[in-house]
Short mmCIF file of the C-alpha atoms (twelve columns), coordinates in Angstrom:
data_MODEL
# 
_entry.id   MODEL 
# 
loop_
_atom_site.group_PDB 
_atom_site.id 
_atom_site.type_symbol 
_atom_site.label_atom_id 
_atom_site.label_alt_id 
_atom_site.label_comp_id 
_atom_site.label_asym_id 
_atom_site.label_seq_id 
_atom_site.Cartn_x 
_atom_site.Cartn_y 
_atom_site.Cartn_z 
_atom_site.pdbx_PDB_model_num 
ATOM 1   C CA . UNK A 1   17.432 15.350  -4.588  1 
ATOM 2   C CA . UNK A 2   18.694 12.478  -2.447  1 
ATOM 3   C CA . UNK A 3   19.987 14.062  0.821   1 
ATOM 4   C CA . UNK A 4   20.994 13.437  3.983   1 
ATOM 5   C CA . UNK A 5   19.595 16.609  5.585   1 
ATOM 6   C CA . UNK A 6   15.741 17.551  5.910   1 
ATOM 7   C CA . UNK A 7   15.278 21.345  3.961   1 
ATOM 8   C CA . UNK A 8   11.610 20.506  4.632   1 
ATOM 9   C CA . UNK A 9   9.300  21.057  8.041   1 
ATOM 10  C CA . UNK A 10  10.116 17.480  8.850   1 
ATOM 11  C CA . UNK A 11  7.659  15.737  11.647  1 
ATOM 12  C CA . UNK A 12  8.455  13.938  14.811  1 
ATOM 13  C CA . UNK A 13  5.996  10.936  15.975  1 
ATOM 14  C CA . UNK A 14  5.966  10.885  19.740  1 
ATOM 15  C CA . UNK A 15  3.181  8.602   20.890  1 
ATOM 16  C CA . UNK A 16  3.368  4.906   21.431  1 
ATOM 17  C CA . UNK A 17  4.984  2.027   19.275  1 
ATOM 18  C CA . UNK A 18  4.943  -1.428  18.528  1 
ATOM 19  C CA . UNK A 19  6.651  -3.801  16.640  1 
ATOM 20  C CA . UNK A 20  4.459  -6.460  14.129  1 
ATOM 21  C CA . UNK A 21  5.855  -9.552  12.347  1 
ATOM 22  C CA . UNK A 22  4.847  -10.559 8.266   1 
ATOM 23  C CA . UNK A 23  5.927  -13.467 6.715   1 
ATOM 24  C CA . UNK A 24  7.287  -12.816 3.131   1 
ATOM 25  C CA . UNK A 25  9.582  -14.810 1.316   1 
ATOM 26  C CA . UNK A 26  10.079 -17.948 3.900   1 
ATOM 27  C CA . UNK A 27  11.079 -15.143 6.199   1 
ATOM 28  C CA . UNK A 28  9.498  -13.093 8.963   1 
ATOM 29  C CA . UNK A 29  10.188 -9.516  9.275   1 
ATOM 30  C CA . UNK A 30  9.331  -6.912  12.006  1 
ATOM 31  C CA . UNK A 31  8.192  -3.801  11.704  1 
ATOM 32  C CA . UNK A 32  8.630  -1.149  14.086  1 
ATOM 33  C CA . UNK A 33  5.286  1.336   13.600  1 
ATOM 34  C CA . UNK A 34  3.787  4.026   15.411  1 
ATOM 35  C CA . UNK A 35  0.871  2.546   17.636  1 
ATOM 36  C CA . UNK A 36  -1.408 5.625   17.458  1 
ATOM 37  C CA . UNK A 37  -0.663 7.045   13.776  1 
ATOM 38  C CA . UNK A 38  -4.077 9.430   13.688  1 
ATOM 39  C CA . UNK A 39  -2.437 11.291  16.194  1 
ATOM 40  C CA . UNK A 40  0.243  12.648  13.418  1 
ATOM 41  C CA . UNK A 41  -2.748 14.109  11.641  1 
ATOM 42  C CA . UNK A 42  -3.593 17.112  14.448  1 
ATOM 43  C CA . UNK A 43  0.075  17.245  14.785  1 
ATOM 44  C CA . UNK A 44  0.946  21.325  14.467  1 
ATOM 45  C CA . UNK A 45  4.264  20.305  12.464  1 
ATOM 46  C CA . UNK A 46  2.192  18.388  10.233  1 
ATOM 47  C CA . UNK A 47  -0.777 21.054  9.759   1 
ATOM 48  C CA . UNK A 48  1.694  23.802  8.873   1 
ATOM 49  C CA . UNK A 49  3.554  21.550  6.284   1 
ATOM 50  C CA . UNK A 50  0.249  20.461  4.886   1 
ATOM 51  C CA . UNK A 51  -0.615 23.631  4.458   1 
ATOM 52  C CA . UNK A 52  2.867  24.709  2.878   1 
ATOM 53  C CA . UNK A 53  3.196  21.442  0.655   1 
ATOM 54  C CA . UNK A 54  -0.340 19.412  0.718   1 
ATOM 55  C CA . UNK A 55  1.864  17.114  3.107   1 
ATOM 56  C CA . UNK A 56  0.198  14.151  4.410   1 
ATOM 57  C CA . UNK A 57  1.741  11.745  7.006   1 
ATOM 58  C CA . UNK A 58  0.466  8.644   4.839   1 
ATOM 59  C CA . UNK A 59  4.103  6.828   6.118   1 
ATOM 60  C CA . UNK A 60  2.393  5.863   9.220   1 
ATOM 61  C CA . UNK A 61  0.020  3.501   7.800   1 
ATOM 62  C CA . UNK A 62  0.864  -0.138  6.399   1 
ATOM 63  C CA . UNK A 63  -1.199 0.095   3.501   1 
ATOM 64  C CA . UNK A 64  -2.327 -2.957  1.379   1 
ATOM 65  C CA . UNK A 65  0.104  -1.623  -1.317  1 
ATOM 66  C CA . UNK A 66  2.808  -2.369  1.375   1 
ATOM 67  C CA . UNK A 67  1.695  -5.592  1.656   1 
ATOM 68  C CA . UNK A 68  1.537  -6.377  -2.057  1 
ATOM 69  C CA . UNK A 69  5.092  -5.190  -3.155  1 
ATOM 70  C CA . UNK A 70  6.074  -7.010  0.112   1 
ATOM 71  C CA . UNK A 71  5.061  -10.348 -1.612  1 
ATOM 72  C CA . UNK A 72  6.282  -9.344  -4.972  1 
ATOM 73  C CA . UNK A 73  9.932  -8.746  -3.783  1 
ATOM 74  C CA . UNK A 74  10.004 -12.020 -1.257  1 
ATOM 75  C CA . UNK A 75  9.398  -14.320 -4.402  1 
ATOM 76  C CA . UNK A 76  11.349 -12.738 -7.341  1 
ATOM 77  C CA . UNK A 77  14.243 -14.543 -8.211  1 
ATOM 78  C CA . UNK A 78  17.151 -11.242 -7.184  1 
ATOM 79  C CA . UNK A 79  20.858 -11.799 -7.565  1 
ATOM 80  C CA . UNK A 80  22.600 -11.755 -4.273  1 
ATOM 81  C CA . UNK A 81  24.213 -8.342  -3.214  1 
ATOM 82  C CA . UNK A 82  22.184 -6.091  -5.736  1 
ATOM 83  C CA . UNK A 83  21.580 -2.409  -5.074  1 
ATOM 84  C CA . UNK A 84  17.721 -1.582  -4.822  1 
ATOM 85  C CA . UNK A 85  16.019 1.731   -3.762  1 
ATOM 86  C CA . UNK A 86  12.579 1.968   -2.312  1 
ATOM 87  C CA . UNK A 87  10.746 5.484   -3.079  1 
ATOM 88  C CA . UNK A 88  8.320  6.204   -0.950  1 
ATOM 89  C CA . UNK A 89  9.165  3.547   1.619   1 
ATOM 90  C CA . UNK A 90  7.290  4.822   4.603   1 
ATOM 91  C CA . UNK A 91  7.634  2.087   6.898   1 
ATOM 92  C CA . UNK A 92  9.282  0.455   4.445   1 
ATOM 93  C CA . UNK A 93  8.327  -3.416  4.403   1 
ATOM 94  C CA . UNK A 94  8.991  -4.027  1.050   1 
ATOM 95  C CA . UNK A 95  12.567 -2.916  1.351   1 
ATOM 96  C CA . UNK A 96  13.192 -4.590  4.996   1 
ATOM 97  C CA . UNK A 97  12.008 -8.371  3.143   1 
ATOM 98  C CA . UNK A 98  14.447 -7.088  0.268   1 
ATOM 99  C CA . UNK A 99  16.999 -7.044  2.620   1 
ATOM 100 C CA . UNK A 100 15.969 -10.072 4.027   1 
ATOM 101 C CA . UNK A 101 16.703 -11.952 0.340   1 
ATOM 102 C CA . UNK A 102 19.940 -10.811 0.400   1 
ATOM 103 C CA . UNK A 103 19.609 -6.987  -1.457  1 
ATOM 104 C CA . UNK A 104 21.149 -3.841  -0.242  1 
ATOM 105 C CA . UNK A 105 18.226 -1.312  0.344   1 
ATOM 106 C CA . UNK A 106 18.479 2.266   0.192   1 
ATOM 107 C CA . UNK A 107 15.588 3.556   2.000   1 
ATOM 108 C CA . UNK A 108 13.883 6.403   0.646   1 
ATOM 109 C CA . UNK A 109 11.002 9.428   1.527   1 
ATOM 110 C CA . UNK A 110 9.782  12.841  1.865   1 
ATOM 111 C CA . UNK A 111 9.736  12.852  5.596   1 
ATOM 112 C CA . UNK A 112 12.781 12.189  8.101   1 
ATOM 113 C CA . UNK A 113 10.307 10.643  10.172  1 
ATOM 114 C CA . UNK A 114 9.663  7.325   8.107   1 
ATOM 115 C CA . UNK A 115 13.463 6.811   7.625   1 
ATOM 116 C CA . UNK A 116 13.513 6.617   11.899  1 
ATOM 117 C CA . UNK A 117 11.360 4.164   11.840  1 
ATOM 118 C CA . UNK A 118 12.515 1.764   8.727   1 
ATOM 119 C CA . UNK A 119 16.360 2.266   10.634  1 
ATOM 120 C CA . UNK A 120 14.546 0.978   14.037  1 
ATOM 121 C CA . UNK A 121 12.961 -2.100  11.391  1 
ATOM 122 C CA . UNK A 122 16.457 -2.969  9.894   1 
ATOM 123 C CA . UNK A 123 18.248 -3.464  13.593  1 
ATOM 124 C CA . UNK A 124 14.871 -4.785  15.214  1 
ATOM 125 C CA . UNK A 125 15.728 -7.595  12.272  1 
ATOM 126 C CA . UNK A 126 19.188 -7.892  12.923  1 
ATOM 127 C CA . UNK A 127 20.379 -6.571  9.314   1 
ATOM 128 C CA . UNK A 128 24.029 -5.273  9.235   1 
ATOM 129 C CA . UNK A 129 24.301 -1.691  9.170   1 
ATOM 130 C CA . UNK A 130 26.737 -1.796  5.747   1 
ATOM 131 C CA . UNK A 131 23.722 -3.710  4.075   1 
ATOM 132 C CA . UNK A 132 21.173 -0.633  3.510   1 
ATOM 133 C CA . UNK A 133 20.802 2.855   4.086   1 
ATOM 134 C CA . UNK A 134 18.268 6.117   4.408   1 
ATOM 135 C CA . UNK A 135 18.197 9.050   2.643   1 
ATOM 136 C CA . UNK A 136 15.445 11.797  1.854   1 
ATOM 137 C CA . UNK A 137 14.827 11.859  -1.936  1 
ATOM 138 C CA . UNK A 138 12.449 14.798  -3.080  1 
ATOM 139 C CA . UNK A 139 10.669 13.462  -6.603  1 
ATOM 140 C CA . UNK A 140 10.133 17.008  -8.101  1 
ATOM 141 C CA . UNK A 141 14.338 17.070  -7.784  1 
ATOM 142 C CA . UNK A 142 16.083 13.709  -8.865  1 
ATOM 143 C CA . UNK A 143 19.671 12.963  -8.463  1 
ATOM 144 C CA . UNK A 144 21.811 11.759  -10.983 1 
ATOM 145 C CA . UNK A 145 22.415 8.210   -9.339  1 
ATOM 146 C CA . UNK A 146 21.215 4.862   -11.028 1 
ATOM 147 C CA . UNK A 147 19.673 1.637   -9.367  1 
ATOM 148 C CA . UNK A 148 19.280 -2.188  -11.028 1 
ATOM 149 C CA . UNK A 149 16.330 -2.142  -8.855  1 
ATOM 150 C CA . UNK A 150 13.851 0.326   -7.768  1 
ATOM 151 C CA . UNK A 151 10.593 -0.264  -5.551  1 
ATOM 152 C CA . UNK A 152 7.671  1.169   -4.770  1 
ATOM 153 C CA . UNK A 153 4.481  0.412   -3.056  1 
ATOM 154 C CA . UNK A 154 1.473  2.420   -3.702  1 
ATOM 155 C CA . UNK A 155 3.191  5.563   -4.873  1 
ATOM 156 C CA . UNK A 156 0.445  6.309   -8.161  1 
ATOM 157 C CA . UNK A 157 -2.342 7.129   -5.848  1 
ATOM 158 C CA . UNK A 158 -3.000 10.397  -7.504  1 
ATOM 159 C CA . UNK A 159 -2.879 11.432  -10.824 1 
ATOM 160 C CA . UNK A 160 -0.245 14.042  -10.553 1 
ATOM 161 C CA . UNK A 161 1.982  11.873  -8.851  1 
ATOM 162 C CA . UNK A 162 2.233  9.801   -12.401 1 
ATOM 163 C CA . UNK A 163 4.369  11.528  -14.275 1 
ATOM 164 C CA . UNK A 164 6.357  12.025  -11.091 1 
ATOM 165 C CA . UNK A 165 7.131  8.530   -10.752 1 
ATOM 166 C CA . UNK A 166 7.502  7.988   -14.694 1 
ATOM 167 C CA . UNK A 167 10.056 10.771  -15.017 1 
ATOM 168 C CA . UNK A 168 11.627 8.939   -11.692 1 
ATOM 169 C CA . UNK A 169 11.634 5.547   -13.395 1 
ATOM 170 C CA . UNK A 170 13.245 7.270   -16.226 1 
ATOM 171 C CA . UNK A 171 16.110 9.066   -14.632 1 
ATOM 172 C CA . UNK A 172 17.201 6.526   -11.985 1 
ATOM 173 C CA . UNK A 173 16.843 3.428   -13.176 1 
ATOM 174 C CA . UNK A 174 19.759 1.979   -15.041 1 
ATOM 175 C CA . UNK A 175 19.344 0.541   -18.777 1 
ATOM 176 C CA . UNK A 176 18.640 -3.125  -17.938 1 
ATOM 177 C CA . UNK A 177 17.219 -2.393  -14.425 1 
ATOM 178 C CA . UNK A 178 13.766 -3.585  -13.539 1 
ATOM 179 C CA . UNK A 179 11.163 -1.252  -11.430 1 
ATOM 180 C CA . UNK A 180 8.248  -3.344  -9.109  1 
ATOM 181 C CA . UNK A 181 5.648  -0.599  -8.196  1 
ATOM 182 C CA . UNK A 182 2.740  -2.564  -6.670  1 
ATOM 183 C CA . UNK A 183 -0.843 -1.551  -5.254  1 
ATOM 184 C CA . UNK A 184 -4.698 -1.420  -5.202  1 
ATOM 185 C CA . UNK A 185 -6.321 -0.620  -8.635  1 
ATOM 186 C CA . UNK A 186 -6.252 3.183   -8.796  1 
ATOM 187 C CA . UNK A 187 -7.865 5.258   -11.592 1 
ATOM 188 C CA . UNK A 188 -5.030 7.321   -11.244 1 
ATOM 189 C CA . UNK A 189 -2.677 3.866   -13.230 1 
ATOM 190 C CA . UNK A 190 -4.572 4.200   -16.066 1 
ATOM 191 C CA . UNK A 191 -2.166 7.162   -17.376 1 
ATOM 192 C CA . UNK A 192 0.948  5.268   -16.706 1 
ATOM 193 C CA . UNK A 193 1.244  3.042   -19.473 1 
ATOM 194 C CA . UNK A 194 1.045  6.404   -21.786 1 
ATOM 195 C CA . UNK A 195 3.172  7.908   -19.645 1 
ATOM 196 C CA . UNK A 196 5.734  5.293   -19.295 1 
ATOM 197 C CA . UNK A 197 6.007  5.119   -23.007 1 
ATOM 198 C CA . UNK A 198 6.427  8.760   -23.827 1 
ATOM 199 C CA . UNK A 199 9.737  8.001   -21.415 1 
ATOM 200 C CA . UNK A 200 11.171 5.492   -23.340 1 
ATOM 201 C CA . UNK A 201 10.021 3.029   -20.113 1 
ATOM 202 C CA . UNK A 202 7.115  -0.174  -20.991 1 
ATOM 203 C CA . UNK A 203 5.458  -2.092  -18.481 1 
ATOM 204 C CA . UNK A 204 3.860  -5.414  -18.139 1 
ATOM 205 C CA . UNK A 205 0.501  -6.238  -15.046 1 
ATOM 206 C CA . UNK A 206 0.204  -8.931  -12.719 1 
ATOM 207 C CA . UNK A 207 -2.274 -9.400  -10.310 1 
ATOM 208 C CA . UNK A 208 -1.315 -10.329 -7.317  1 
ATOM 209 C CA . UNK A 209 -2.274 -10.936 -3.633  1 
ATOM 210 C CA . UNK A 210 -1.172 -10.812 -0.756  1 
ATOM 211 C CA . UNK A 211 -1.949 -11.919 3.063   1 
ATOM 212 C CA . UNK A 212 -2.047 -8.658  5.363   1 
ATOM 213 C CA . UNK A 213 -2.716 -7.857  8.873   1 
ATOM 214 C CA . UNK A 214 -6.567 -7.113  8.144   1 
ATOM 215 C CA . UNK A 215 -7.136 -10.117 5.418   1 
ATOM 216 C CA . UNK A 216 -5.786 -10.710 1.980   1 
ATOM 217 C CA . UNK A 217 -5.552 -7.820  -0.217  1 
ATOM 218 C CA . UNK A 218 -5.545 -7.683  -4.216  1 
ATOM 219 C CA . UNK A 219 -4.297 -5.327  -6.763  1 
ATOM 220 C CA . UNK A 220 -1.880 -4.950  -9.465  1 
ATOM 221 C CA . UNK A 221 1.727  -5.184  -9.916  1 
ATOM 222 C CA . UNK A 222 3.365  -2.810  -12.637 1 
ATOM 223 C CA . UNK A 223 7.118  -4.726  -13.937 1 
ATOM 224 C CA . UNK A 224 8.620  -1.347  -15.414 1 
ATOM 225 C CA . UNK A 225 11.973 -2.108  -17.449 1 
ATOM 226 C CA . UNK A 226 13.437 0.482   -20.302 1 
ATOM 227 C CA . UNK A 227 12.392 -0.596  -23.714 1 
ATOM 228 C CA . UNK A 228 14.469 -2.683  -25.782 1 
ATOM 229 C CA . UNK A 229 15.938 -3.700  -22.255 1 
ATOM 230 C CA . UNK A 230 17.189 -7.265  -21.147 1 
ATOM 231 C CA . UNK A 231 15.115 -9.186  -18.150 1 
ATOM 232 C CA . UNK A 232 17.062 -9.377  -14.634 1 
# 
C-alpha cells in the first residue's frame, strides 16, 4: 500500500551528510546523502527489522543502477507535466533529474528514512513543493492508483523480488504507460521477460552507460509497456 504513515520499524540516519552534484540531462542535480552509510548497518533499529523482515538499508548507497536510470530518464523525450513514480527510490536520483525535465515525481520506498532524504534533494534543487511528493509503498500490498510512468533503478537484484516488480508493473501502470527499470546485469533478470509476459506486460533491452561518481558504469535498461500498447 501507498501510505503516508510508517506501520514498519522505520530507521533514523543520524551521522554526517553531504550533498554531491551529477550531471544528467544538460542539468546538474544534488543529492543530499548520508556521509557515513555503513554506520546504518550496526544500527539496533535496523538489526531488529532485519531480523523481522530481511530489511537491509541498501537506500543509503548510490548504486550504479542509480546512475544508469539517472541517464535513461535525462534523455527520453517525456511530455511536460506527466505523473511518474519511482519504486524503490532510495536516494532517489533518477526521480530528482525527472523532476528536473519537467515530470511530477512521486517518490517511493520501504523505509521513511530514504523519503527524508530525496525531500532534502528536491528543495536542495530548488523544485516546487506542488511538483512531487513521498509516500511509503509496500510491494507485497499495491494500491489501486495508476502512473504513465513508473521508474526504477536496480530493484530485480534478487530473484524473488521479480515477480514483485512484474505484478507491480502490472497493477500500476496505466494501459499505454511505459516502465524504465535500469541496472547492472543480474542473473536474477533473466526470469523477467517470462514473467513479464505471463502479466500481459513485454519488454524490450538497451544497454546503456552511464558516468558515475567512481567511473562509468554499464548494464541494461528494461522499456516495460503493456502488450498491444501504444509508445509514449
Amino acid at each position: 500500500m501507498i501510505t503516508e504513515s510508517n506501520p514498519k520499524p522505520g530507521t533514523t540516519y543520524e551521522g554526517p551528510v553531504l550533498t554531491s552534484t551529477f550531471s544528467f540531462g544538460g542539468r546538474d542535480i544534488r543529492v543530499v546523502r548520508p556521509a557515513d552509510p555503513d554506520r546504518l548497518l550496526d544500527d539496533p533499529s535496523v538489526l531488529a527489522w532485519n531480523r523481522q523482515d530481511d530489511y537491509m538499508p541498501y537506500w543509503a548507497y548510490l548504486w550504479p543502477g542509480a546512475h544508469l536510470l539517472a541517464e535513461a530518464v535525462g534523455r527520453e523525450p517525456w511530455a511536460e507535466g506527466a505523473h511518474a513514480l519511482e519504486i524503490g527510490c532510495g536516494l532517489g536520483l533518477a526521480g530528482l533529474v525527472a523532476l528536473g525535465r519537467g515530470l511530477r515525481v512521486r517518490f517511493t520506498d520501504y523505509d521513511e528514512a530514504p523519503l527524508r532524504f530525496t525531500a532534502l534533494s528536491a528543495e536542495a534543487n530548488g523544485f516546487a513543493p506542488e511538483t512531487y511528493s513521498t509516500a511509503l509503498l509496500d510491494w507485497r500490498e499495491l494500491p489501486e492508483e495508476r502512473y504513465p510512468i513508473i521508474l526504477g533503478a536496480d530493484v530485480l537484484y534478487e530473484s524473488r523480488l521479480v515477480p514483485l516488480v512484474a505484478d507491480l508493473l502490472a497493477r500500476l501502470l496505466e494501459p499505454n504507460g511505459l516502465a524504465l527499470i535500469a541496472g547492472p546485469y543480474r542473473v536474477a533478470t533473466e526470469g523477467l521477460d517470462a514473467c513479464l509476459r505471463d502479466r500481459g506486460l513485454v519488454q524490450e533491452l538497451e544497454p546503456i552507460r552511464a558516468e558515475s561518481e567512481h567511473g562509468p558504469v554499464r548494464g541494461t535498461l528494461h522499456r516495460i509497456r503493456r502488450a498491444g500498447s501504444l509508445s509514449l
